[in-house]
C-alpha positions as CSV (number, residue, x, y, z in Angstrom):
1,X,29.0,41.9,16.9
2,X,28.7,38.6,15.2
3,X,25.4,36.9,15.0
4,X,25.5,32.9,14.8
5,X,23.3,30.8,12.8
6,X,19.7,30.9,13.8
7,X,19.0,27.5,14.6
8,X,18.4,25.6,11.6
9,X,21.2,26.9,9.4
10,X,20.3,24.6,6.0
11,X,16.6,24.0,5.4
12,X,17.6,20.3,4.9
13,X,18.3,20.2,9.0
14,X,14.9,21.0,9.9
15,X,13.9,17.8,11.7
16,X,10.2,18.7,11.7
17,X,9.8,19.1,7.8
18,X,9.3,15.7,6.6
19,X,11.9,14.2,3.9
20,X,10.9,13.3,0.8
21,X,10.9,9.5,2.1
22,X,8.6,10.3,4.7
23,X,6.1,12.3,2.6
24,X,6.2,9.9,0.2
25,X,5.2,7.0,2.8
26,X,2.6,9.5,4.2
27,X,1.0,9.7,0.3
28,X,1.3,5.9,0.0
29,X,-0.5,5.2,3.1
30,X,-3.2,7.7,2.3
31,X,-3.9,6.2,-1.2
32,X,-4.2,2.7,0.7
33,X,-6.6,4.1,2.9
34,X,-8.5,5.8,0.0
35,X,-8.2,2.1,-1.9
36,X,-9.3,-0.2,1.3
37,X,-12.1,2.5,2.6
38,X,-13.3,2.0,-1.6
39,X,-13.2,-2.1,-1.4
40,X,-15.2,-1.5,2.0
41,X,-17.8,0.7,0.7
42,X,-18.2,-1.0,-2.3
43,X,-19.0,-4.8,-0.8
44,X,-22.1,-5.5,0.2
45,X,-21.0,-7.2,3.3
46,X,-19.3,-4.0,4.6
47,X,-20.6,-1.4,3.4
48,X,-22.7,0.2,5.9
49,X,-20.7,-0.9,9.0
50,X,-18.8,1.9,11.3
51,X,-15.1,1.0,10.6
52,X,-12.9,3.8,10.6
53,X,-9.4,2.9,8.2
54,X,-5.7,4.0,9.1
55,X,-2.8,3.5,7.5
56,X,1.1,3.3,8.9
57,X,3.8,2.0,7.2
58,X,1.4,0.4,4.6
59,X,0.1,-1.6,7.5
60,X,-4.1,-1.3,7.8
61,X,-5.1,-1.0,11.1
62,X,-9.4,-1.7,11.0
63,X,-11.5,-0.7,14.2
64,X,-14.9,0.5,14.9
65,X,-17.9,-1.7,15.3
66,X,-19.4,-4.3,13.5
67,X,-22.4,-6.3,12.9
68,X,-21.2,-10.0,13.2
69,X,-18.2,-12.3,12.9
70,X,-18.7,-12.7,9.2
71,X,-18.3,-8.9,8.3
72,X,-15.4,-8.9,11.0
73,X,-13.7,-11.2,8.8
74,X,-14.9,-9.8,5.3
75,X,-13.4,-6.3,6.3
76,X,-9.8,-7.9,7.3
77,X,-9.4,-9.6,3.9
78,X,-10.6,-6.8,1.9
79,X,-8.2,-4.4,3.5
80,X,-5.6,-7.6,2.5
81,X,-6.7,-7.9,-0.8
82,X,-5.4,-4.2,-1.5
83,X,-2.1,-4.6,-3.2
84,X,0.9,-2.8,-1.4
85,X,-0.9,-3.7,2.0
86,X,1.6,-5.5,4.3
87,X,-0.2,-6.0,7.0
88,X,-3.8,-5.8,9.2
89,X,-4.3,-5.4,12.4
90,X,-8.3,-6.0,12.6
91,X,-9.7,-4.4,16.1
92,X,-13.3,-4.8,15.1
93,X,-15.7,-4.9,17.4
94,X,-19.2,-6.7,17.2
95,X,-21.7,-4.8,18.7
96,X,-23.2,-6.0,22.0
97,X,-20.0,-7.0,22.9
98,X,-18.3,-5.8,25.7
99,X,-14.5,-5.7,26.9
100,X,-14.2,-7.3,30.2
101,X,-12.8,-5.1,33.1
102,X,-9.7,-6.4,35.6
């Protein structure tokens, strides 16, 4: 009896252990989500606002709730500020504020 190769046969064919690219992208996004949750905490605009920080693709994705327009705004050019950002995507909310239902 001959027994094929159990499914995968090289450990470099396992399409659900990440390449070195990807967990190298994963590392860099983390460290620019360490770097813009650091600018955040440190300015006195931002600091004690709810915004929750991810990273994908080195693009900064900002949401949570907010106090006003001006730390809305503050928050999105922080996070641009961090070098090897290349984009935002600021979904800030200000609080009281509601979205309208259709």
């Amino acid at each position: 009896m001959v027994m094929p190769w159990a499914f995968p046969p090289f450990p470099d064919d396992n399409p659900s252990q990440p390449t070195n690219e990807e967990s190298a992208q994963e590392s860099e996004d983390l460290r620019l989500a360490a770097l813009v949750a650091q600018r955040l905490s440190i300015d006195w605009i931002t600091r004690r606002q709810q915004i929750t920080i991810t990273v994908q693709n080195r693009v900064v994705i900002l949401a949570g709730m907010v106090a006003n327009v001006e730390t809305r705004r503050a928050a999105g050019e922080l996070a641009w500020e961090v070098p090897g950002v290349v984009d935002v995507c600021n979904a800030l909310q200000l609080y009281g504020q509601r979205r309208s239902r259709r």
